[in-house]
C-alpha positions, 0 to 999 in steps of 0.5 A: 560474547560470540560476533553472532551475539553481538549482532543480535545486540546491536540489531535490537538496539537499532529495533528500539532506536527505530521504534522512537524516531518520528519518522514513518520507517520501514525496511522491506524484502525488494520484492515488498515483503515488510520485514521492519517497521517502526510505529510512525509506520504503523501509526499511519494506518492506525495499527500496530507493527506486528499487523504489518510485518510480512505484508506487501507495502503496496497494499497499503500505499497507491502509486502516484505521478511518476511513480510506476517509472521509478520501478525499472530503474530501481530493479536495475539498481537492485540487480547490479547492487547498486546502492542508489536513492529513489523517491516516489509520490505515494497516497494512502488512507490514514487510520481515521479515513482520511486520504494523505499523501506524500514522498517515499524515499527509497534507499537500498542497504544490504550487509555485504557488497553481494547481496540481493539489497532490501529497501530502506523506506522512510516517509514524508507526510505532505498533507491530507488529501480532500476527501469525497464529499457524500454523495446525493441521493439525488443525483443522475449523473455519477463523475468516474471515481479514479481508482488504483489498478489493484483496485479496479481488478479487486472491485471486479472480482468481488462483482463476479462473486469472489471471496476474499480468499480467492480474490487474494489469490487472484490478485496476489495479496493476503486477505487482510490485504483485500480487506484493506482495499475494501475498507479504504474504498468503502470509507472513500465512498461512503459506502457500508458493505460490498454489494453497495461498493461494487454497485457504486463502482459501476454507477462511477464507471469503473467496471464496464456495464456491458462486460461479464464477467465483470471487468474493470473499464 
């Protein structure tokens, strides 16, 4: 057996490891791209693992607390090699609608001392966030919702008209990636198609109600 071949073994071996560890894994590119995922990973979201593979990670996970701090210090790391550990507070909406968050520990790897590392991210699952309760018909005054700022920028795009292909574009994410964003917030809003989320986005005072074209408040 030639070293090549042996590699590949031992790489499918960890593959099948991975896939039996309870524990939401995933081994992505720095610039976020999935290159690995196990099915805790996936199972999160209620797909399968080849539904993740070469997608953003961010477009599945928000960003919480500290969080956005965390990034400078992990790109220096990644820059200079280091093989340094990060944790960051992250929220995601879960396979069956609910919201969760949790802790993403970030390590970085690479085969050789010289390379550009990849980010080794394994997930701890804190608790179910409290979901928004259905709004009433009823009411006269709207509380503002808090959105992501990828969030914000996808709900004025889709006000302007965008479709799913050129809002991707725009924002830089595939469209099963827009798609998501819109699933989530529409289930977080009780809401049933596009034209009801972006009206409900302007009721919550996401969007400024005297811009155009329409651009998050």
């Amino acid at each position: 057996m030639y070293p090549s071949d042996s590699a590949i073994v031992w790489r499918n071996r960890t593959l099948r490891l991975l896939d039996h560890v309870p524990v939401p894994i995933a081994v992505c590119e720095y610039a976020g791209r999935i290159l690995i995922v196990n099915r805790a990973m996936a199972a999160e979201f209620g797909l399968l693992t080849g539904q993740l593979h070469h997608r953003k990670i961010l477009e599945f996970f928000t960003l919480q607390g500290s969080a956005a701090e965390t990034l400078p210090a992990l790109a220096e790391a990644v820059h200079k090699h280091r093989r340094s550990q990060y944790s960051v507070e992250v929220s995601w909406t879960a396979g069956d609608g609910s919201e969760r968050h949790g802790v993403m520990d970030v390590a970085l790897v690479s085969d050789t001392p010289d390379q550009t590392p990849n980010l080794l991210l394994s997930l701890r699952v804190l608790a179910d966030l409290p979901a928004d309760p259905p709004p009433e018909v009823s009411e006269t005054a709207v509380p503002r919702t808090e959105v992501s700022p990828t969030e914000a920028r996808i709900l004025a795009a889709a006000a302007r008209g965008a479709t799913t292909a050129q809002i991707a574009r725009e924002i830089g994410l595939t469209r099963d990636g827009v798609n998501y964003h819109l699933t989530r917030l529409s289930r977080r809003w009780h809401v049933p198609n596009r034209t009801a989320l972006v009206a409900r986005a302007y009721a919550y005072g996401v969007l400024a109600p005297d811009a155009w074209p329409p651009e998050p408040a």
